[in-house]
N, C-alpha and C positions, 0 to 999 in steps of 0.2 A: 499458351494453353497449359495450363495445370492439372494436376492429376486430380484435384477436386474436379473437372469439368470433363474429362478427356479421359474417351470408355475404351481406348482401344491400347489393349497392350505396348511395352514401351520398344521401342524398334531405337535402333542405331540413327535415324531420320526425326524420330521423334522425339529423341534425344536434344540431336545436334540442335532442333526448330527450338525447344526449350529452354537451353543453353543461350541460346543466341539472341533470343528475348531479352532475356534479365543481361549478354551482353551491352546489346543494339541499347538498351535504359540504359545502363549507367551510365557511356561513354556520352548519352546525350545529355541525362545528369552533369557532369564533367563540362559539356561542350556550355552549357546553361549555364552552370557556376562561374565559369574562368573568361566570360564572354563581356566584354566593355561596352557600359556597363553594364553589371552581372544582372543576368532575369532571375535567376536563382539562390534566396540569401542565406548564409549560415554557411554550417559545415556538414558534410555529407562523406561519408564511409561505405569505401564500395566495399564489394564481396568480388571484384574481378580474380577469376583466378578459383574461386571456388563454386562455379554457377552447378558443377557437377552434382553436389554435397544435396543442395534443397530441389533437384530435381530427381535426383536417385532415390531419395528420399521419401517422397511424396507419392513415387511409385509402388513404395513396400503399407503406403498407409491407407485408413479408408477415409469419406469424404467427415467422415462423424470424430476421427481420432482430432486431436488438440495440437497446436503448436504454438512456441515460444520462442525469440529467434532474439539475439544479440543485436545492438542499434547498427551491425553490418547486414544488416535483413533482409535487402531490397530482393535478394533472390526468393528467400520464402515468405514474404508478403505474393509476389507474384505467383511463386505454385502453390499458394494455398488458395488462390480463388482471386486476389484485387486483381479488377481489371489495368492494365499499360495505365489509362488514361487515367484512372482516379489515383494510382500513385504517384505517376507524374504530376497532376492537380496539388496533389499535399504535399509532394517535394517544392510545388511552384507557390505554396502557400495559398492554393484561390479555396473557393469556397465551394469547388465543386469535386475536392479532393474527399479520401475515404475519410478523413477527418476534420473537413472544413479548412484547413489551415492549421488546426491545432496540435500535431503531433509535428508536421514537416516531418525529414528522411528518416529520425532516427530514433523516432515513438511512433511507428505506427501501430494500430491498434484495429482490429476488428472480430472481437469476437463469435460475434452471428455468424461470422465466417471459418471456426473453430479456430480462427489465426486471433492467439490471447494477446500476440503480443509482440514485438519488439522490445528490448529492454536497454535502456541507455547506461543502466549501473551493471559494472562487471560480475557478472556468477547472482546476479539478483535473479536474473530467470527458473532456475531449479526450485527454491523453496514451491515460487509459486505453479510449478508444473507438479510437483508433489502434490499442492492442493486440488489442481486438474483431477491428478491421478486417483487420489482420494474419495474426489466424489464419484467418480468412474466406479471405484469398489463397493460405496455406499449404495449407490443408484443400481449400481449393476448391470451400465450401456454397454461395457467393455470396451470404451476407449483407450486409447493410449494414448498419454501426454510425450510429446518430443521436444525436448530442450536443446536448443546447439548455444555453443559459447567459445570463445577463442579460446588458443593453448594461454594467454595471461590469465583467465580466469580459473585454473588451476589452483592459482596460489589464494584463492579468494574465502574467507572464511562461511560469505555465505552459500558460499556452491559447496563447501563439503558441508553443512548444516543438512541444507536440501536434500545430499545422497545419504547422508546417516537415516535421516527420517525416512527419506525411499526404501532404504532396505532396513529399516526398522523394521514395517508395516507390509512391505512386500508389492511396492505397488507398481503399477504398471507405467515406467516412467522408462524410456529412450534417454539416456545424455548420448548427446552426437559436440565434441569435441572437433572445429575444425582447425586444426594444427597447421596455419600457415608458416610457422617457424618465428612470429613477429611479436609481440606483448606492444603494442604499438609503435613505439618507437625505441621498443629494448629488444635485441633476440630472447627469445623463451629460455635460449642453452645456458644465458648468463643468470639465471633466476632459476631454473631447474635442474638440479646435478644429474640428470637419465636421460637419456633420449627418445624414450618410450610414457608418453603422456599418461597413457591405459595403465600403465603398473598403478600409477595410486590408486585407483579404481578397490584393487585389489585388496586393498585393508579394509575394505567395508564389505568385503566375501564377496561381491557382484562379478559376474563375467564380463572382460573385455580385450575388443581386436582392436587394431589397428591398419585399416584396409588405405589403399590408395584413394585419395580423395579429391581426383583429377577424372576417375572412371565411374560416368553414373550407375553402371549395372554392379561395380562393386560394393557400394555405398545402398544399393537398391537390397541386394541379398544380405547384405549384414544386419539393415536394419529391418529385413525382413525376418532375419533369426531373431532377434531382439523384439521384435513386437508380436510374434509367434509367442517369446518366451513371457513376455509379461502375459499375454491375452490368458496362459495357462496360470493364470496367480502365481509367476517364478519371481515376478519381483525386478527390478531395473534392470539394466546391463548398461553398459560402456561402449561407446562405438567410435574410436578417434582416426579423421579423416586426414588422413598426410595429404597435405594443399600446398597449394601456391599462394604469392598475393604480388600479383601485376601492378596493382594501381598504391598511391601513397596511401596513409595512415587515414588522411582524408585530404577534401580536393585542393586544401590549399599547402599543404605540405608537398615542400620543396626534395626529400629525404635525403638533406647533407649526409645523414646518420649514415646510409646504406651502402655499401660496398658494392661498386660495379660489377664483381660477379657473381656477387648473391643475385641480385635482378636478370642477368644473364641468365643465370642456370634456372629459376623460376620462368622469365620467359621460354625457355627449352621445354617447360613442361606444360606448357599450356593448355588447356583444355579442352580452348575451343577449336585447336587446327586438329587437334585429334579425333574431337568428336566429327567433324567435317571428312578426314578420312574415312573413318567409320561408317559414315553417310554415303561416301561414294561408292566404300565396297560392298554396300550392302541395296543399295540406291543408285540410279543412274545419273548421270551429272547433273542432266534437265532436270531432275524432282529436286536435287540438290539446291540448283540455282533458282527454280519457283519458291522455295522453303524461305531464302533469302532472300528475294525480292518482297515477299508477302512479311517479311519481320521487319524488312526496310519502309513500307509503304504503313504497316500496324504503328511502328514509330513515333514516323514523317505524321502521320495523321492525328494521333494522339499528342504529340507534343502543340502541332496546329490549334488542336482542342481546348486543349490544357493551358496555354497560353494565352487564347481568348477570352477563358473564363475569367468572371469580377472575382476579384479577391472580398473576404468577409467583409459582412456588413460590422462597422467601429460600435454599433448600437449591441450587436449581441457579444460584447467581450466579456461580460457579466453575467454571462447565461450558462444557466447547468454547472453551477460550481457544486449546489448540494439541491437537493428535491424539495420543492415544497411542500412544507409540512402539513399537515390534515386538522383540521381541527380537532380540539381533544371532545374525546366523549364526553355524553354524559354520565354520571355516576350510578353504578346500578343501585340495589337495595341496599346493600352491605351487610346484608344475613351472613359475611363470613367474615367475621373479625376475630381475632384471636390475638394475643400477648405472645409478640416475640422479642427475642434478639436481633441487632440486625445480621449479624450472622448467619440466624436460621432466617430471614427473612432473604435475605439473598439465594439461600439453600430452596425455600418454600419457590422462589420468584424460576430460578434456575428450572426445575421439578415442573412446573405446569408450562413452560415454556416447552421443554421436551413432547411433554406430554397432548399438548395442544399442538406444535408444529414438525411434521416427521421431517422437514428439513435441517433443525438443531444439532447440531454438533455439539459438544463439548468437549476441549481436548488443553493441553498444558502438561507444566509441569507438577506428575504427582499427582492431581485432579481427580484419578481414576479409583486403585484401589484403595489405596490412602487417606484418599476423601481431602486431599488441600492440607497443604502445610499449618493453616488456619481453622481445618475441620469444616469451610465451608461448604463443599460440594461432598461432605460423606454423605454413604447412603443412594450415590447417583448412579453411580455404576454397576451398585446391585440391583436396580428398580429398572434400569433401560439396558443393560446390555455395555458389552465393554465395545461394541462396535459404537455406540453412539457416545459414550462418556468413556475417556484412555487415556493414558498416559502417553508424555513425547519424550525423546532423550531430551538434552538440559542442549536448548538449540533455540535461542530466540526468534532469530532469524527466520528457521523452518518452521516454526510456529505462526508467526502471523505472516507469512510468506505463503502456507497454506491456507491458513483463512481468506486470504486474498487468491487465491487460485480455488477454493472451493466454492466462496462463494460467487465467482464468475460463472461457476457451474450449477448455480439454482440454489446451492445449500445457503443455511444461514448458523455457519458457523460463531461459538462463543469461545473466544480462548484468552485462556489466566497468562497472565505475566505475573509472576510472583510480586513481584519488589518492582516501583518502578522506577528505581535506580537502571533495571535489568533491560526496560526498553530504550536505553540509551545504547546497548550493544548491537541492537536493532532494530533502529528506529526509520531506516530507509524504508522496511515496508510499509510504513504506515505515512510518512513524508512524501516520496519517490512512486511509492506503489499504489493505493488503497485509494489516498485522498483527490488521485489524480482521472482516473478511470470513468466518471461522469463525463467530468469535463472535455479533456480529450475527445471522448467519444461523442460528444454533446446529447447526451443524456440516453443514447444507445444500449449504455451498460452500465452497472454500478458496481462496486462492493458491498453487499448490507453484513460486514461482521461485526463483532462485537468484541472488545479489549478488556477484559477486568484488570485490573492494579490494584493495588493500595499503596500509598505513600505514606509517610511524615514521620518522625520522630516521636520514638517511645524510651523510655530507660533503659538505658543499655546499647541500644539502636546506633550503628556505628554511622559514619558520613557517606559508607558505600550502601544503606539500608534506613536513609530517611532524609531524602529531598524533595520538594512537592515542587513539582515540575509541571501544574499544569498551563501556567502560561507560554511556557516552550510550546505543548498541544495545541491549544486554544488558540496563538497562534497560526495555524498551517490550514488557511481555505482549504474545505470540504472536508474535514472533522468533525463529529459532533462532541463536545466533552463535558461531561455531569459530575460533579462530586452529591450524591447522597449524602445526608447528615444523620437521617432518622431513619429506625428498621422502615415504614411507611413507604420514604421513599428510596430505600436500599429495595426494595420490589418493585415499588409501581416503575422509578426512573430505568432499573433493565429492562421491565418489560415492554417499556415503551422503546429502549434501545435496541432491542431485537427487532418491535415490527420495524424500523428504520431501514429504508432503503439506500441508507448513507453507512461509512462506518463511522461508528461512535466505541469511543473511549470511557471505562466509567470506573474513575479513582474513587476507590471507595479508601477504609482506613482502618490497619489494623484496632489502631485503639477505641476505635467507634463498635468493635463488633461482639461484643459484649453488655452493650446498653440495652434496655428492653423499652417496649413501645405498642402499642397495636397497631396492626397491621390489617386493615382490608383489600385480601384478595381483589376483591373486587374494582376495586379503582383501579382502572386503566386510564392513560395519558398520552400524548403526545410528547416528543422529545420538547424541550424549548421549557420555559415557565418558573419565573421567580414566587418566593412564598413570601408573605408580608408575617412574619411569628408574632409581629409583637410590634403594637401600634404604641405610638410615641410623638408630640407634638414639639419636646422641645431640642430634638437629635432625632438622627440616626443614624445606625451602623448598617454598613453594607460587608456581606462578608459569605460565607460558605465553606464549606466540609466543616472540619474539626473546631473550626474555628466559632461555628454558629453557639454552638455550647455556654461555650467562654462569654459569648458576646449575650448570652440570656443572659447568663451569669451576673454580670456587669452591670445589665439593667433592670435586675430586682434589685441590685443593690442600690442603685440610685435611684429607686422607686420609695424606697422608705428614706430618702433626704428629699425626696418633693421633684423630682426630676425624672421626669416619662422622657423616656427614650423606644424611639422605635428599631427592631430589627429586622433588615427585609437579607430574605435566605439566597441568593441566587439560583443555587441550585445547576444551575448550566450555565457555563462559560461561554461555548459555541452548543446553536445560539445563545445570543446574549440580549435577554430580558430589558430592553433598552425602555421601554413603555415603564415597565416598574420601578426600575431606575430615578423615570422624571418624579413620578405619583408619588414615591418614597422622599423627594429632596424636597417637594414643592410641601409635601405636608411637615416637613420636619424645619420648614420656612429658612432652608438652605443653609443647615447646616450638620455636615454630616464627616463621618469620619469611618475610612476602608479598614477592615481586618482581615490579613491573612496570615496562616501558618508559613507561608513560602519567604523567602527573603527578601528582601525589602526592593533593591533595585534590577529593575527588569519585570518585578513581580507584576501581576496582574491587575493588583491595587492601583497601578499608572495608568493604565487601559482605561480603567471606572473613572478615576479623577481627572482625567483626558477629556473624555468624554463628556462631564459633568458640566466638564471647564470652558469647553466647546460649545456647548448648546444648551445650559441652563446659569452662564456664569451673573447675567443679574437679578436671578431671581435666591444667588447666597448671600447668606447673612453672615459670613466667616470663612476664611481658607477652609480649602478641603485637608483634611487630616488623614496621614497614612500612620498604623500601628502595622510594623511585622517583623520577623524574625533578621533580626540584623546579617551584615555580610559577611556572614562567617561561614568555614565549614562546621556540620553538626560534630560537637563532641559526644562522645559515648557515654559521660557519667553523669546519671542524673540532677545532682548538684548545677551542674556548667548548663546543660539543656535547661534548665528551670530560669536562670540569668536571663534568658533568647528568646524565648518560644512566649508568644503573649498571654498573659497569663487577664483574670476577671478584673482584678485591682489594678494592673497597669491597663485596663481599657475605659476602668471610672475614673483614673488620672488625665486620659484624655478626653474624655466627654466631658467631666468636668471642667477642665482648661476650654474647650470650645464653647462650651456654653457661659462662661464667665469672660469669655473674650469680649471687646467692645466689638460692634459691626464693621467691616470693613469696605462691604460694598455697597449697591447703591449704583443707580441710574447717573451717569452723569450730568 
């Protein structure tokens, strides 16, 4: 019984009964894993030893406040509301688990149940309990996000991200630290020179204890001062639980590592003979031994359940990776056309997206008063308010770690990454975190935020500020990724990337945002959808972002030697425009050649010529031809860039080479 379900105050009894749930589960976890042979597959991480921590816990909070819990969870999956049996079920992988089978013990995930989460990456949980807590401030429900994470995740760069940005903003965010003494299989002591975990807390000005984290009722009033203080806009606090850890690192861990009387003196402090004391002096033996017969028979019966159930149907493994997309509108009038930059077309696109949806966020680095280190978003934060458009400290991490935690919360946050060199520093959220939360939940809950970048090389532009990395993206099932070319669709592709219920990434490019172009407002889109620019019978170039340019370029010029070439724009990576793909090869009577800014091997040009190669290879008249930035790191000086980067003349050298090639295929 969890304090989501369970109205009656916590007693010494009710305690112990709580405690001894989330025990009576793991050790039968345990008894399922290690059992010949095993009913239970993988690796599982108990919390034995800390059953105190998520049931004290749960007592200080209400049934509406949020939690985040480390992949040692199983205690607060249980007192946040999953029933025995449907965890059991997703530890046993069937299909009648909280999540079909898809998270098993150490992603579980049920949001609807204000439980955000489990998180299998160390100190990943705070950014996104920041973004909880964020939308709590914005909405104004006055919940409180409660993050816990082991004492290893101390040392984690994404958990101090997370609490800079918490007490950046002041938000109502719990970290509960449970200091088992362990960093898995390192003691914590050899990794941290204090023995007090809560002091680091301290550099970031937030208040923090360190109570015993064996005693639910102490754990209960700490974090009930702490969620007192956040409810008041005081802003996070620290609450580190000095624990024990009974059971190994996980169940198949033998723990050579461990010193016989470190386990000793952890078993000395056990939790659950004390809670059971506590039970009897305040309880009579009988209600004692009813308490535990009824946890034994809840079990005994749930694991009967949970073991009979069919594991997933093999047909839906492809199901709810990303939402079915809508068909695009139709175009309205387009009485609102106007010549812009795409600069200001991103600014324009940004501006009515606010203004048409109160759930928009926009937040980054610098984005706020500043207007973008590019000047795209001036202007936003004096029209909406610095609560809806703000600045972040320089924390990647906490950045799309909150977009991922607000928008679990209804919002539909947009947030800049400057450089996207810079999402390489945190790219877990968006890998680990974002693209996974469909799925998982089989279509329960999504992410819909939205990522701006810009990439590529310009003059001067060092190797740490010009890679175009979107085949890394494009990539990682349940992404969506767009490079824009034209201001046109530097608006319509975000604003079709906002209404997305998926999150979508959209690399647009500094040196693109200065071209002008008209723009109608008015055209709206669905995400997905390649552009045919420039029809051509005797080639074509397949290509996008920067690169679309160059590739016009290319074929006016081979337009006055007698030689039509066609350019089809992709425009979206994921999805990937496969239908225009065939249309574009099959008119250009199969012979075609890929252009990317990115470098050559690995690049996404292999993905298209794959493809091509796959499923239209006798309908070419030539190899598929790749042009792209050779495999170098980028130099800074324009001279060396200009050698790499493909330029209009080196893409009429290869169209002209393809088209003057003899045929090579043919039916056999």
């Amino acid at each position: 019984m969890s304090a989501a379900t369970e109205l009656d105050v916590l007693t010494p009894l009710l305690a112990y009964r709580r405690m001894l749930v989330i025990r009576r589960f793991e050790e039968r976890c345990l008894e399922l894993s290690t059992a010949t042979p095993p009913a239970m597959a993988g690796s599982l991480h108990f919390c034995a030893g800390q059953e105190a921590i998520p049931v004290g816990a749960m007592d200080a909070l209400t049934e509406d406040d949020r939690v985040v819990a480390t992949y040692r969870g199983h205690g607060w999956a249980l007192e946040r509301g999953i029933g025995v049996e449907e965890l059991l079920a997703e530890c046993l992988h069937r299909s009648s688990g909280i999540n079909g089978g898809r998270a098993g013990s150490p992603y579980v995930m049920a949001p609807w149940l204000g439980f955000v989460g489990e998180n299998s990456i160390v100190g990943a949980g705070v950014p996104i309990a920041a973004g909880c807590a964020l939308a709590s401030v914005f909405l104004g429900t006055g919940r409180v996000a409660v993050v816990s994470f082991g004492d290893g995740a101390v040392n984690q760069g994404a958990l101090h991200e997370g609490i800079a940005f918490a007490a950046a903003r002041r938000l109502p965010v719990v970290l509960v630290c449970e200091n088992n003494g362990w960093s898995e299989m390192t003691p914590i002591s050899e990794t941290v020179p204090f023995p007090r975990l809560a002091d680091r807390a301290t550099g970031y000005g937030i208040p923090a204890v360190t109570v015993g984290g064996c005693d639910p009722f102490a754990v209960r009033d700490a974090i009930a001062d702490a969620a007192t203080r956040a409810r008041r806009g005081e802003g996070p606090s620290f609450v580190e639980c000095d624990a024990v850890r009974l059971m190994a690192h996980y169940n198949r861990d033998i723990e050579h590592y461990r010193p016989a009387d470190d386990l000793e003196a952890a078993r000395a402090r056990d939790p659950i003979p004390r809670a059971r004391a506590a039970a009897e002096a305040s309880s009579s033996s009988a209600e004692v031994a009813t308490v535990e017969r009824a946890v034994q028979e809840l079990i005994d019966t749930a694991t009967e359940r949970a073991l009979a159930a069919p594991p997933p149907e093999r047909s839906t493994a492809r199901d709810h990776v990303s939402a079915a997309i809508p068909s695009t509108p139709e175009r309205a009038s387009g009485i609102s056309q106007e010549s812009l930059t795409f600069g200001q077309a991103v600014n324009r696109a940004l501006g009515n997206e606010l203004e048409s949806r109160p759930e928009v966020l926009v937040f980054g680095e610098d984005v706020g008063a500043a207007g973008g280190i590019f000047g795209v978003t001036r202007g936003l934060q004096k029209r909406f308010g610095a609560e809806r458009v703000f600045d972040t400290p320089i924390s990647e991490s906490a950045i799309l770690g909150a977009a991922v935690g607000a928008s679990l919360e209804g919002l539909r946050p947009i947030v800049e990454v400057m450089w996207a060199d810079f999402l390489l520093v945190a790219l877990d959220q968006l890998v680990n975190q974002a693209a996974n939360v469909r799925y998982v939940t089989s279509g329960r809950a999504s992410a819909p935020l939205v990522v701006r970048t810009q990439q590529g090389a310009t003059p001067g532009s060092c190797a740490q500020h010009s890679q175009s990395l979107e085949a890394l993206l494009a990539h990682i099932p349940g992404l969506r990724v767009g490079l824009p070319a034209t201001p046109q669709d530097a608006y319509s592709m975000l604003r079709a990337a906002v209404a997305d219920d998926d999150p979508c990434v959209i690399i647009e490019s500094r040196s693109l945002y200065t071209i002008e172009g008209v723009v109608d407002e008015e055209m709206l889109e669905s995400v997905g959808g390649a552009r045919m620019r420039r029809a051509g019978a005797d080639a074509v170039i397949i290509t996008w972002g920067t690169m679309l340019h160059r590739s016009l370029e290319a074929a006016s010029l081979l337009a006055s030697e007698g030689i039509e070439v066609g350019v089809l724009d992709l425009r979206w990576l994921a999805p990937l425009d496969e239908a225009a793909i065939a249309a574009a090869v099959r008119a250009a009577h199969g012979r075609v050649i890929v252009v990317h800014e990115a470098n050559r091997t690995g690049g996404f040009g292999a993905e298209i010529a794959a493809g091509i190669a796959e499923h239209l290879l006798y309908e070419l008249d030539a190899p598929i031809m790749r042009l792209a930035t050779p495999d170098v790191r980028m130099p800074a000086a324009p001279e060396l860039q200009a050698a790499l980067i493909p330029t209009a003349e080196a893409i009429v050298k290869c169209v002209r080479q393809l088209v003057e090639s003899p045929s090579d295929s043919g039916a056999p």
